[in-house]
Steps between C-alpha positions, in 0.01 A plus 500: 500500500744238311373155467816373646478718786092371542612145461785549752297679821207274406729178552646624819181606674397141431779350642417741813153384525617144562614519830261722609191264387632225666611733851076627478426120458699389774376754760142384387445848331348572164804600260319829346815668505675223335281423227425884363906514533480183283248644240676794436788314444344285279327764258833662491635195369254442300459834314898475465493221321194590279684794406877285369341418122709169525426449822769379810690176513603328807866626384454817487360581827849535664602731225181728559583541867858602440431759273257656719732501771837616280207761409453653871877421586640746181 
């Protein structure tokens, strides 16, 4: 799997887990769901960017999304 495509499912399941943790914590119910959704995410991101050899700036993480999406659109 391309890093860019890792670092791009990675960031969104994170974003997903948000809203989620804090629905489980307002119904008074553990967020299991939530926080595997958020670890997965997170090693995804974290292997993506382990595997850049310069690493990701702040910048560039619009960029990176794009071109995965321009990817699955063409």
């Amino acid at each position: 799997m391309d890093s860019d495509l890792m670092f791009v499912i990675g960031a969104v399941l994170v974003v997903l887990s948000v809203p989620s943790m804090f629905s489980a914590l307002v119904d008074s119910r553990p967020p299991r769901a939530a926080a595997i959704i958020l670890l997965i995410g997170g090693t995804l991101v974290v292997i993506a960017l382990n595997q850049k050899p310069g690493g990701v700036a702040l910048a560039q993480i619009p960029d990176i999304f794009f071109r995965v999406i321009a990817r699955f659109v063409n």
